[in-house]
C-alpha positions in Angstrom: -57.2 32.3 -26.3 -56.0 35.6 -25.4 -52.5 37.0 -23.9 -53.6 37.5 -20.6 -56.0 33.9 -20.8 -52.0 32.3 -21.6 -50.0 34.6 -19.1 -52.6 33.2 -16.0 -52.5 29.8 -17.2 -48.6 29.3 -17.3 -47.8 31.6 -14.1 -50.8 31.0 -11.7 -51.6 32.9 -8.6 -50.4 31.4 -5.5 -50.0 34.5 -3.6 -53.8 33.4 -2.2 -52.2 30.3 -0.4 -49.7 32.2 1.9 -50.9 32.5 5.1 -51.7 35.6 6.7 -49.3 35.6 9.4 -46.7 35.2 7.0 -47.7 38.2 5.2 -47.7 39.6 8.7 -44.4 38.6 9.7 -42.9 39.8 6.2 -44.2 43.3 6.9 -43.0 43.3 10.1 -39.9 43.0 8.6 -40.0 45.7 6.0 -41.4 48.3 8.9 -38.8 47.4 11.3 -35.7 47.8 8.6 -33.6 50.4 10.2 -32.2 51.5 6.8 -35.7 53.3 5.7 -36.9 56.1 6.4 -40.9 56.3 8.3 -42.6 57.8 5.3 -40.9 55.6 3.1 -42.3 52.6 5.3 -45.6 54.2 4.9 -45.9 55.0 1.2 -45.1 51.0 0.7 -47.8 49.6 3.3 -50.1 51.8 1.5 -49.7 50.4 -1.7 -49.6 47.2 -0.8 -52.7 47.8 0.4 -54.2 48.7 -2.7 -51.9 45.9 -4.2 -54.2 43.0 -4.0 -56.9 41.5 -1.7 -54.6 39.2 0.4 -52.6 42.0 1.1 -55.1 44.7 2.2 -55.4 43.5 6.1 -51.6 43.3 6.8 -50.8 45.9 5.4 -53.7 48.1 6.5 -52.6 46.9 10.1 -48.9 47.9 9.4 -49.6 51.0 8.1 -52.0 52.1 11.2 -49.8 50.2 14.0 -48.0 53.0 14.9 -49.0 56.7 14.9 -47.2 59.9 16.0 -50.2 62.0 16.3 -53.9 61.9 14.9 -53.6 64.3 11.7 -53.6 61.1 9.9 -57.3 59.5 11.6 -58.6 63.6 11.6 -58.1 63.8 7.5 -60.0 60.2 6.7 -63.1 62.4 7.9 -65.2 63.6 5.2 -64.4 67.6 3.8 -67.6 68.4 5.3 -66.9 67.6 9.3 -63.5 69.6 9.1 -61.7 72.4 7.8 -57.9 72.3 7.1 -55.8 75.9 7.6 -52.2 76.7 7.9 -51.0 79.1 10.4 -47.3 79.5 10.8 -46.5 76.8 8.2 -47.8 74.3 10.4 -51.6 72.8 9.2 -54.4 73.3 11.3 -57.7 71.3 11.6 -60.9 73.2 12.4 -64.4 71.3 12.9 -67.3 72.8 11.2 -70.0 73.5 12.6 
């Protein structure tokens, strides 16, 4: 029996049996804690996302809930349909046509 055959059998998964809306509720918790910054909130939803399976949804849903602006939607679009510049220090997106 291997090391990792041993480690699942003595500490099994039960993160599969929490509900979703738990996991919901505990996210909401760790976006609305005034002590972090936004990005900070961010950077953790995202990997929590690419955590485990039971976490992608809530987190996903955390992570997209509340946006300033739509660079974020605009740069999930393939290289091909747009262009990124910089003018001024401030990015730009272009389409291509």
């Amino acid at each position: 029996m291997s090391t990792k055959q041993r480690f699942v059998e003595v500490f099994p998964c039960r993160i599969m049996h929490i509900p979703i809306e738990i996991l919901t509720d505990i996210f909401a918790v760790i976006y609305q804690d005034e002590g972090r910054s936004k990005p900070y909130c961010l950077r953790t939803f995202a990997a929590l996302a690419r955590t485990c399976r039971r976490f992608k949804e809530p987190a996903l849903n955390a992570l997209w809930k509340d946006m300033d602006d739509f660079m974020p939607l605009v740069l999930c679009l393939p290289e091909g349909v747009r262009e990124r510049t910089a003018v001024k220090g401030r990015s730009q997106i272009q389409w291509v046509s």
